[in-house]
N, C-alpha and C positions, 0 to 999 in steps of 0.2 A: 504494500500500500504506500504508494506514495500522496503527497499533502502540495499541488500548485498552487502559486498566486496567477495574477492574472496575467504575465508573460510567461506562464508556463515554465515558472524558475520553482525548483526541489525547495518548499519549508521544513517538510520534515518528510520523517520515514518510518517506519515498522522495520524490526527488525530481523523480518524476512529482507526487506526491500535493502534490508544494509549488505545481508551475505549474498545478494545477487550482483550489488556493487562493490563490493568487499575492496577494491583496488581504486577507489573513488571519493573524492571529497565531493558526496551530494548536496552541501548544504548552499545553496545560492545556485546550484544546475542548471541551464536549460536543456529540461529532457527533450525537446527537440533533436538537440546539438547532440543528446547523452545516447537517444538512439536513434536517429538522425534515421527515423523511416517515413515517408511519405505520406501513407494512410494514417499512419498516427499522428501526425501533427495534423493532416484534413479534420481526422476525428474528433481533437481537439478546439478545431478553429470551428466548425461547423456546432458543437456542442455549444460554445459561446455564444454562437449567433444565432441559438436555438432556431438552429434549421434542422430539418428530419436530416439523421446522420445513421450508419450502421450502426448496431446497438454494440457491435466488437469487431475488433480489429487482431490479424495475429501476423507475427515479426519474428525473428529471429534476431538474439544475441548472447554473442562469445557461444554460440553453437546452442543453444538451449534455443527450444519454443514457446512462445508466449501468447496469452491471450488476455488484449487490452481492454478495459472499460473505461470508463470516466463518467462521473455527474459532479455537479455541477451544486453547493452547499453553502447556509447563508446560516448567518447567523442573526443577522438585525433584518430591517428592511430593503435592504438592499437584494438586486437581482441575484447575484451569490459575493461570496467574501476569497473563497475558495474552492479550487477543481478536488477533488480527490478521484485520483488513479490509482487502480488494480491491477494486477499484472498477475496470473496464473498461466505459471509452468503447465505445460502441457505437451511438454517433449515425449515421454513415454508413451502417452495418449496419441499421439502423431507415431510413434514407433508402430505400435501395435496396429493400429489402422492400417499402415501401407503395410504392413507383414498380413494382415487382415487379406488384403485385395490382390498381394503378391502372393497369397496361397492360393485363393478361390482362382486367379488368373492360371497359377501351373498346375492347378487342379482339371481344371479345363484343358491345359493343356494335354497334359500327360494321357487325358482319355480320348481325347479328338482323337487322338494315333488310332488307338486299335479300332475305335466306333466306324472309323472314314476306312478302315481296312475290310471290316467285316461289311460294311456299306454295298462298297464297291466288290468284293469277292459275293453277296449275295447277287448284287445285281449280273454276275457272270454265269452262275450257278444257273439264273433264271434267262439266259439267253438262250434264242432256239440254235441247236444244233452243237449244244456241246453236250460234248461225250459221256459214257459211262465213268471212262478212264479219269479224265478232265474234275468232273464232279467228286469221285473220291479224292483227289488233289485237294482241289477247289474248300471241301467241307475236313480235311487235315489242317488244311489254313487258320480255317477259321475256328476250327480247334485251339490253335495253338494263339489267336488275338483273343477271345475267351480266358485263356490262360495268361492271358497280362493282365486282362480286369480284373480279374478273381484276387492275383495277386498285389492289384495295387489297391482292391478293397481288405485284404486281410493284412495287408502294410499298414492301412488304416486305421485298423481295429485293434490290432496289436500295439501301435503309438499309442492310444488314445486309451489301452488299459495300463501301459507302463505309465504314460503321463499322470494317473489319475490315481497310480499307486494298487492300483485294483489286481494288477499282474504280480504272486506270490513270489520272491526269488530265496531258492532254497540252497542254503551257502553251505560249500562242504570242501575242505580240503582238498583239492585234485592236482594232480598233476599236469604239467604244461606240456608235456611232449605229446599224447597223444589227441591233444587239441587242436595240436599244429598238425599231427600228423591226417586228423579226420578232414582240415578244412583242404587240406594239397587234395587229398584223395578226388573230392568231390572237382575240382578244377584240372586234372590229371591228364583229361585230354587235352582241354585247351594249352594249359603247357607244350604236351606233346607237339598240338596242332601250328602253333608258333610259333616254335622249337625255342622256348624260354627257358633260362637257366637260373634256378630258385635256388638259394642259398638257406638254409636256416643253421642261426646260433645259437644253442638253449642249453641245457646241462638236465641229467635223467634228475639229479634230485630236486629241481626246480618247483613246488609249488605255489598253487595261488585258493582263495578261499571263494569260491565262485560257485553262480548257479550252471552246472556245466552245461545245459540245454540252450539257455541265454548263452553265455559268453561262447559258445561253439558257433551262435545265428550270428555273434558279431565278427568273429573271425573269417567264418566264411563269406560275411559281405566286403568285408575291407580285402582279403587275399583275391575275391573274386573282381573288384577294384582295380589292385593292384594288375592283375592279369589283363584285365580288358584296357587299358589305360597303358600297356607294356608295345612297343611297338615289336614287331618281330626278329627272333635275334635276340631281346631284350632282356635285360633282369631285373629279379623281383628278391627282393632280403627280408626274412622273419628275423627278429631277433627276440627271447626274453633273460631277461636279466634283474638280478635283486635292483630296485631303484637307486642311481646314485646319491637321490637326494634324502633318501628316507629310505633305512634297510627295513619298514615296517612293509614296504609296498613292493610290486614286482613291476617291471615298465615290459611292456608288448610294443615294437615299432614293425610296421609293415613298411617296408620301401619299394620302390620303384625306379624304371629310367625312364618315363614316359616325360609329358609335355610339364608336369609339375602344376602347383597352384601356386598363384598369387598372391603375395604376403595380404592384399586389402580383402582378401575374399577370404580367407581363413577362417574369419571365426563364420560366417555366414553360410558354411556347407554345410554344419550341422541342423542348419531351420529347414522346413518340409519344404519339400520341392525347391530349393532353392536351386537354379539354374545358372552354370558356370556357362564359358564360353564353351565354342564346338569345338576349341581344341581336346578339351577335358568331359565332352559327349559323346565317346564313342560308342556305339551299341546303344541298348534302350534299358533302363529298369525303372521300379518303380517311383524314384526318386523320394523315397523316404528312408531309405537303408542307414545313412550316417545319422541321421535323426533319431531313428528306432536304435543307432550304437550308442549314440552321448546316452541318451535316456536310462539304458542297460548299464552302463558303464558308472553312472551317477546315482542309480539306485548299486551298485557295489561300493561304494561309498571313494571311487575313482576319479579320476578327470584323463579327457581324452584331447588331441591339441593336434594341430600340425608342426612337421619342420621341413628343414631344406633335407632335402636327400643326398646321400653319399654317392648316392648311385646318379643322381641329378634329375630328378624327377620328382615325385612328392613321398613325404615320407609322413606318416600318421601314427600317432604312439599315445596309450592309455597305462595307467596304473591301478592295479587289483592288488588286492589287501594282501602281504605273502604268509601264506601258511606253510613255508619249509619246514619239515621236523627242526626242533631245536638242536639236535645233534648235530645237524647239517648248515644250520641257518648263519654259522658263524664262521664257516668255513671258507675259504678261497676255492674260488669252484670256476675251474675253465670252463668253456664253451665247448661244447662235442656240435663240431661244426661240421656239417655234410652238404651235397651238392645234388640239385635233382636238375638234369640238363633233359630238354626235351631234344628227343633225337628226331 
Protein backbone atom coordinates (compact mmCIF):
# COMPACT_ATOMS: atom_id res chain seq x y z
CA UNK A 1 0.00 0.00 0.00
CA UNK A 2 1.33 2.98 -0.99
CA UNK A 3 -0.03 6.61 0.49
CA UNK A 4 0.20 9.73 -2.84
CA UNK A 5 -0.22 13.23 -2.74
CA UNK A 6 -1.52 14.91 -5.52
CA UNK A 7 1.74 14.64 -7.97
CA UNK A 8 1.75 11.30 -7.24
CA UNK A 9 4.82 11.76 -4.81
CA UNK A 10 5.23 8.39 -2.15
CA UNK A 11 3.90 9.85 1.71
CA UNK A 12 4.15 6.81 3.14
CA UNK A 13 4.03 3.18 2.87
CA UNK A 14 3.02 -0.28 4.44
CA UNK A 15 5.46 -2.32 5.13
CA UNK A 16 4.89 -4.66 2.41
CA UNK A 17 5.32 -1.77 0.06
CA UNK A 18 8.81 -1.04 1.84
CA UNK A 19 10.21 -4.95 1.03
CA UNK A 20 9.16 -4.46 -2.58
CA UNK A 21 11.36 -1.38 -2.56
CA UNK A 22 13.64 -2.46 -0.19
CA UNK A 23 16.76 -0.61 -2.28
CA UNK A 24 14.78 2.63 -2.34
CA UNK A 25 14.21 5.81 -0.58
CA UNK A 26 10.40 6.10 -1.04
CA UNK A 27 9.78 8.94 0.92
CA UNK A 28 9.12 12.09 -1.50
CA UNK A 29 8.99 9.23 -4.82
CA UNK A 30 7.28 9.95 -7.96
CA UNK A 31 5.87 6.59 -8.43
CA UNK A 32 5.43 7.51 -11.89
CA UNK A 33 9.26 7.88 -12.30
CA UNK A 34 9.42 4.69 -9.60
CA UNK A 35 7.66 2.41 -12.02
CA UNK A 36 7.68 4.41 -14.90
CA UNK A 37 4.67 2.31 -16.61
CA UNK A 38 2.30 3.97 -18.98
CA UNK A 39 -1.01 2.46 -17.94
CA UNK A 40 -0.33 3.29 -14.43
CA UNK A 41 0.34 6.61 -14.48
CA UNK A 42 -3.16 6.82 -17.28
CA UNK A 43 -4.79 5.11 -14.34
CA UNK A 44 -3.78 7.49 -12.03
CA UNK A 45 -4.37 10.74 -14.03
CA UNK A 46 -7.62 9.40 -15.23
CA UNK A 47 -8.77 8.48 -11.45
CA UNK A 48 -8.20 12.21 -10.63
CA UNK A 49 -10.06 13.44 -13.27
CA UNK A 50 -12.79 11.16 -12.24
CA UNK A 51 -13.15 9.82 -15.73
CA UNK A 52 -14.33 6.00 -16.20
CA UNK A 53 -10.78 4.43 -15.93
CA UNK A 54 -9.97 0.59 -15.77
CA UNK A 55 -10.64 -0.58 -12.24
CA UNK A 56 -6.73 -2.30 -12.54
CA UNK A 57 -3.88 -2.19 -14.06
CA UNK A 58 -0.99 -4.89 -14.05
CA UNK A 59 3.04 -4.05 -14.65
CA UNK A 60 5.98 -5.76 -14.05
CA UNK A 61 8.88 -4.87 -11.62
CA UNK A 62 12.48 -6.10 -10.86
CA UNK A 63 10.61 -9.39 -12.57
CA UNK A 64 7.77 -9.73 -10.12
CA UNK A 65 3.85 -9.15 -11.40
CA UNK A 66 1.64 -6.77 -10.03
CA UNK A 67 -1.67 -5.74 -9.97
CA UNK A 68 -2.43 -1.99 -9.43
CA UNK A 69 -5.55 -0.09 -7.94
CA UNK A 70 -5.99 3.28 -6.76
CA UNK A 71 -8.83 5.51 -5.03
CA UNK A 72 -8.90 8.33 -4.47
CA UNK A 73 -9.56 9.43 -0.08
CA UNK A 74 -10.51 12.77 1.63
CA UNK A 75 -10.51 13.57 4.71
CA UNK A 76 -12.31 17.15 5.16
CA UNK A 77 -14.39 18.58 2.26
CA UNK A 78 -12.39 18.40 -0.20
CA UNK A 79 -12.54 16.26 -3.49
CA UNK A 80 -9.70 13.92 -1.97
CA UNK A 81 -6.53 14.80 0.39
CA UNK A 82 -4.84 11.77 -0.83
CA UNK A 83 -4.56 8.73 -3.68
CA UNK A 84 -4.00 5.45 -1.96
CA UNK A 85 -2.33 2.74 -4.06
CA UNK A 86 -2.25 -1.19 -3.85
CA UNK A 87 -0.05 -3.17 -5.59
CA UNK A 88 -0.72 -7.14 -5.30
CA UNK A 89 1.92 -9.46 -6.39
CA UNK A 90 0.57 -11.75 -8.56
CA UNK A 91 3.48 -13.39 -10.09
CA UNK A 92 2.69 -16.98 -9.05
CA UNK A 93 -0.89 -16.34 -10.01
CA UNK A 94 0.56 -15.38 -13.78
CA UNK A 95 2.83 -18.45 -13.30
CA UNK A 96 0.26 -20.95 -12.88
CA UNK A 97 -2.12 -19.45 -15.59
CA UNK A 98 0.31 -19.70 -18.45
CA UNK A 99 1.43 -23.28 -17.08
CA UNK A 100 -2.58 -23.56 -16.98
CA UNK A 101 -2.96 -22.96 -20.82
CA UNK A 102 0.64 -24.27 -21.80
CA UNK A 103 -0.65 -27.78 -20.48
CA UNK A 104 -4.21 -27.71 -21.99
CA UNK A 105 -2.37 -26.33 -25.31
CA UNK A 106 0.30 -29.78 -25.25
CA UNK A 107 -2.50 -31.55 -24.11
CA UNK A 108 -4.06 -30.82 -27.23
CA UNK A 109 -1.28 -31.26 -28.74
CA UNK A 110 0.07 -34.43 -27.98
CA UNK A 111 -3.58 -36.11 -28.86
CA UNK A 112 -4.20 -34.36 -32.20
CA UNK A 113 -1.18 -36.84 -33.38
CA UNK A 114 -2.72 -40.16 -32.86
CA UNK A 115 -6.63 -38.76 -33.33
CA UNK A 116 -5.53 -37.20 -37.12
CA UNK A 117 -3.73 -40.74 -37.59
CA UNK A 118 -6.52 -42.94 -36.71
CA UNK A 119 -8.69 -40.16 -38.68
CA UNK A 120 -7.02 -40.56 -41.79
CA UNK A 121 -6.11 -44.45 -41.44
CA UNK A 122 -10.09 -44.84 -40.93
CA UNK A 123 -10.94 -42.93 -43.74
CA UNK A 124 -8.52 -45.53 -45.86
CA UNK A 125 -9.84 -48.58 -44.35
CA UNK A 126 -13.26 -47.04 -45.72
CA UNK A 127 -12.07 -46.59 -49.28
CA UNK A 128 -13.43 -48.66 -52.18
CA UNK A 129 -11.00 -51.19 -53.31
CA UNK A 130 -8.65 -51.67 -50.61
CA UNK A 131 -7.72 -54.96 -49.98
CA UNK A 132 -8.00 -57.68 -47.54
CA UNK A 133 -4.24 -57.59 -47.04
CA UNK A 134 -4.21 -53.57 -46.80
CA UNK A 135 -7.13 -53.54 -44.20
CA UNK A 136 -5.25 -55.83 -41.68
CA UNK A 137 -2.23 -53.32 -42.10
CA UNK A 138 -4.49 -50.48 -42.03
CA UNK A 139 -6.57 -51.77 -38.51
CA UNK A 140 -2.58 -52.88 -36.85
CA UNK A 141 -2.11 -49.17 -37.32
CA UNK A 142 -4.56 -48.03 -35.75
CA UNK A 143 -3.98 -50.48 -33.04
CA UNK A 144 -0.92 -49.23 -32.27
CA UNK A 145 -2.38 -44.98 -32.34
CA UNK A 146 -4.84 -46.57 -29.79
CA UNK A 147 -1.93 -47.45 -27.87
CA UNK A 148 -0.44 -43.85 -27.49
CA UNK A 149 -3.88 -42.61 -26.15
CA UNK A 150 -4.33 -45.36 -23.61
CA UNK A 151 -0.84 -44.56 -22.80
CA UNK A 152 -0.96 -40.88 -22.56
CA UNK A 153 -4.39 -41.23 -20.55
CA UNK A 154 -2.73 -43.79 -17.92
CA UNK A 155 0.41 -41.11 -17.85
CA UNK A 156 -2.33 -39.03 -16.69
CA UNK A 157 -3.62 -40.81 -14.14
CA UNK A 158 -0.63 -42.17 -12.71
CA UNK A 159 0.69 -38.03 -12.30
CA UNK A 160 -2.34 -37.07 -10.90
CA UNK A 161 -2.22 -40.14 -8.15
CA UNK A 162 1.55 -39.54 -7.40
CA UNK A 163 0.72 -35.80 -7.21
CA UNK A 164 -2.18 -36.05 -4.87
CA UNK A 165 -0.07 -38.59 -2.63
CA UNK A 166 -2.90 -41.09 -3.39
CA UNK A 167 -0.07 -43.46 -5.09
CA UNK A 168 1.31 -45.94 -1.86
CA UNK A 169 5.28 -46.18 -2.23
CA UNK A 170 6.54 -49.19 -0.52
CA UNK A 171 10.32 -48.60 0.49
CA UNK A 172 12.47 -51.56 0.84
CA UNK A 173 16.17 -51.97 0.67
CA UNK A 174 17.13 -53.03 -2.94
CA UNK A 175 19.64 -53.38 -4.62
CA UNK A 176 20.91 -51.13 -7.60
CA UNK A 177 22.24 -53.53 -10.14
CA UNK A 178 19.54 -55.27 -11.01
CA UNK A 179 17.54 -52.17 -11.62
CA UNK A 180 19.81 -51.01 -14.02
CA UNK A 181 20.08 -54.29 -15.40
CA UNK A 182 15.88 -54.67 -15.93
CA UNK A 183 15.76 -51.02 -17.50
CA UNK A 184 18.80 -52.20 -20.43
CA UNK A 185 16.87 -55.23 -20.98
CA UNK A 186 13.60 -53.61 -21.97
CA UNK A 187 15.79 -51.16 -24.45
CA UNK A 188 18.15 -54.06 -25.74
CA UNK A 189 17.01 -53.99 -29.07
CA UNK A 190 17.16 -50.53 -29.65
CA UNK A 191 20.79 -50.44 -28.57
CA UNK A 192 21.36 -53.35 -30.79
CA UNK A 193 19.29 -51.42 -33.59
CA UNK A 194 21.67 -48.27 -33.35
CA UNK A 195 24.45 -50.01 -32.50
CA UNK A 196 24.91 -47.90 -29.13
CA UNK A 197 27.48 -48.57 -26.68
CA UNK A 198 26.12 -48.30 -22.88
CA UNK A 199 28.47 -48.19 -20.32
CA UNK A 200 27.33 -48.79 -16.75
CA UNK A 201 29.33 -47.89 -13.32
CA UNK A 202 27.80 -49.31 -10.10
CA UNK A 203 29.21 -51.63 -7.59
CA UNK A 204 27.13 -55.34 -6.55
CA UNK A 205 26.85 -53.83 -2.95
CA UNK A 206 25.23 -50.79 -3.94
CA UNK A 207 21.90 -50.14 -2.32
CA UNK A 208 19.07 -47.64 -2.21
CA UNK A 209 15.62 -47.77 -0.12
CA UNK A 210 13.07 -47.44 -2.98
CA UNK A 211 9.60 -48.46 -4.05
CA UNK A 212 11.38 -50.94 -6.70
CA UNK A 213 8.00 -50.90 -9.06
CA UNK A 214 8.21 -46.93 -9.06
CA UNK A 215 11.91 -46.29 -9.35
CA UNK A 216 12.26 -49.25 -12.14
CA UNK A 217 9.12 -46.97 -14.34
CA UNK A 218 11.61 -44.00 -13.65
CA UNK A 219 14.70 -45.78 -14.84
CA UNK A 220 13.21 -47.17 -17.80
CA UNK A 221 11.88 -43.68 -18.80
CA UNK A 222 15.19 -41.64 -18.44
CA UNK A 223 17.53 -44.84 -20.02
CA UNK A 224 14.76 -45.19 -22.71
CA UNK A 225 15.46 -41.04 -23.12
CA UNK A 226 18.70 -41.50 -23.12
CA UNK A 227 18.58 -44.06 -26.05
CA UNK A 228 16.14 -42.37 -28.29
CA UNK A 229 17.96 -38.94 -27.93
CA UNK A 230 21.43 -41.03 -28.78
CA UNK A 231 22.38 -40.57 -32.36
CA UNK A 232 23.77 -43.76 -33.91
CA UNK A 233 27.14 -44.99 -33.01
CA UNK A 234 26.38 -43.01 -29.97
CA UNK A 235 26.77 -43.43 -26.13
CA UNK A 236 24.75 -43.70 -23.32
CA UNK A 237 26.59 -43.89 -19.36
CA UNK A 238 24.41 -45.32 -16.13
CA UNK A 239 26.33 -44.58 -13.30
CA UNK A 240 25.20 -45.17 -9.23
CA UNK A 241 27.36 -44.04 -6.71
CA UNK A 242 27.17 -43.29 -2.72
CA UNK A 243 26.35 -39.31 -3.03
CA UNK A 244 29.20 -37.14 -2.84
CA UNK A 245 27.53 -34.63 -1.06
CA UNK A 246 25.75 -36.71 1.42
CA UNK A 247 26.87 -40.41 2.09
CA UNK A 248 23.10 -40.66 3.48
CA UNK A 249 21.99 -40.73 -0.32
CA UNK A 250 22.94 -42.80 -3.54
CA UNK A 251 23.05 -40.36 -6.96
CA UNK A 252 21.80 -42.39 -10.25
CA UNK A 253 23.06 -40.13 -13.50
CA UNK A 254 21.90 -41.30 -16.99
CA UNK A 255 24.10 -39.67 -19.65
CA UNK A 256 24.14 -39.35 -23.07
CA UNK A 257 25.92 -37.98 -26.54
CA UNK A 258 22.92 -36.61 -28.14
CA UNK A 259 21.97 -32.83 -28.81
CA UNK A 260 21.87 -32.13 -24.86
CA UNK A 261 19.48 -29.58 -23.08
CA UNK A 262 19.68 -26.06 -22.56
CA UNK A 263 20.92 -24.74 -19.29
CA UNK A 264 17.36 -22.05 -19.59
CA UNK A 265 15.19 -25.18 -20.05
CA UNK A 266 16.35 -27.31 -17.29
CA UNK A 267 14.25 -26.83 -14.72
CA UNK A 268 11.08 -26.62 -17.01
CA UNK A 269 11.30 -30.45 -18.41
CA UNK A 270 10.17 -31.80 -15.55
CA UNK A 271 6.25 -29.71 -15.95
CA UNK A 272 3.66 -31.91 -18.04
CA UNK A 273 4.01 -31.66 -21.56
CA UNK A 274 6.43 -29.21 -21.50
CA UNK A 275 7.93 -29.07 -25.11
CA UNK A 276 11.78 -28.69 -25.82
CA UNK A 277 12.83 -27.85 -29.35
CA UNK A 278 12.89 -30.72 -32.21
CA UNK A 279 16.24 -31.20 -31.75
CA UNK A 280 15.43 -32.85 -28.37
CA UNK A 281 11.98 -34.59 -30.02
CA UNK A 282 12.87 -37.37 -31.52
CA UNK A 283 10.37 -40.10 -31.77
CA UNK A 284 6.93 -39.43 -29.85
CA UNK A 285 5.99 -40.36 -26.10
CA UNK A 286 3.75 -39.23 -23.93
CA UNK A 287 5.38 -36.23 -22.73
CA UNK A 288 4.63 -36.70 -19.17
CA UNK A 289 7.49 -39.32 -18.25
CA UNK A 290 10.08 -36.72 -16.58
CA UNK A 291 7.20 -35.27 -14.75
CA UNK A 292 5.62 -38.67 -13.44
CA UNK A 293 10.18 -39.04 -12.45
CA UNK A 294 10.55 -35.80 -10.39
CA UNK A 295 7.05 -36.70 -8.66
CA UNK A 296 8.58 -40.53 -7.88
CA UNK A 297 11.64 -39.27 -7.14
CA UNK A 298 10.35 -36.56 -4.46
CA UNK A 299 7.98 -38.63 -2.96
CA UNK A 300 11.44 -40.90 -2.13
CA UNK A 301 12.40 -38.04 -0.28
CA UNK A 302 15.10 -37.40 -3.47
CA UNK A 303 15.70 -34.52 -5.85
CA UNK A 304 16.27 -35.12 -9.49
CA UNK A 305 18.35 -32.14 -11.76
CA UNK A 306 20.13 -31.87 -14.88
CA UNK A 307 23.82 -31.51 -15.84
CA UNK A 308 26.31 -31.08 -18.68
CA UNK A 309 27.32 -34.57 -19.82
CA UNK A 310 30.67 -36.12 -20.00
CA UNK A 311 29.70 -37.71 -22.92
CA UNK A 312 28.24 -34.04 -24.37
CA UNK A 313 24.93 -34.43 -24.49
CA UNK A 314 22.50 -34.29 -21.41
CA UNK A 315 23.01 -35.93 -18.46
CA UNK A 316 20.09 -36.36 -15.61
CA UNK A 317 20.89 -37.44 -12.06
CA UNK A 318 18.58 -38.12 -9.00
CA UNK A 319 19.23 -39.16 -5.22
CA UNK A 320 17.44 -42.08 -3.21
CA UNK A 321 17.83 -42.53 0.27
CA UNK A 322 21.11 -45.29 0.51
CA UNK A 323 20.24 -48.22 2.23
CA UNK A 324 23.89 -50.08 1.81
CA UNK A 325 24.38 -52.66 4.67
CA UNK A 326 26.27 -50.91 7.29
CA UNK A 327 29.12 -53.30 6.94
CA UNK A 328 29.58 -52.02 3.53
CA UNK A 329 28.25 -48.43 3.69
CA UNK A 330 31.77 -47.20 4.97
CA UNK A 331 33.75 -48.92 2.69
CA UNK A 332 35.63 -47.74 -0.49
CA UNK A 333 33.82 -49.41 -3.07
CA UNK A 334 35.11 -49.24 -6.90
CA UNK A 335 32.96 -49.31 -9.61
CA UNK A 336 32.49 -52.92 -11.47
CA UNK A 337 32.38 -51.15 -14.69
CA UNK A 338 31.04 -53.08 -17.82
CA UNK A 339 30.22 -52.34 -21.56
CA UNK A 340 27.15 -53.38 -23.46
CA UNK A 341 28.00 -52.23 -27.29
CA UNK A 342 25.22 -52.89 -29.76
CA UNK A 343 26.61 -54.92 -32.59
Amino acid sequence: MLVLDHDFRVLDANDAARQVFADVDLAGQPVTKLLDNVELTEMLECTCADQTCPPEVQFTYNHHIYRARCELCATGGSDYDYIGLTLQDVTQLARLNRARREMVANISHELRAPISAIRLLHDTINRPGTGKKQRFSILRKIGRQLDNLQRIIDDMHDLSMIESGQAIMRLVATPVNPLVDEALEHMEEQIRRRKLRVRVRTTDTLFALVDETQIARVLANLVDNAVKFTPKRGQVQITFQVYPEDDEFVQGCICDSGPGIPFEERERIFERFYQLDQARRIGRGSGLGLSIAKHIITAHNGQIWVEDSPLGGACICFTLMNATPQADKGKDQPFDDFDQAGS
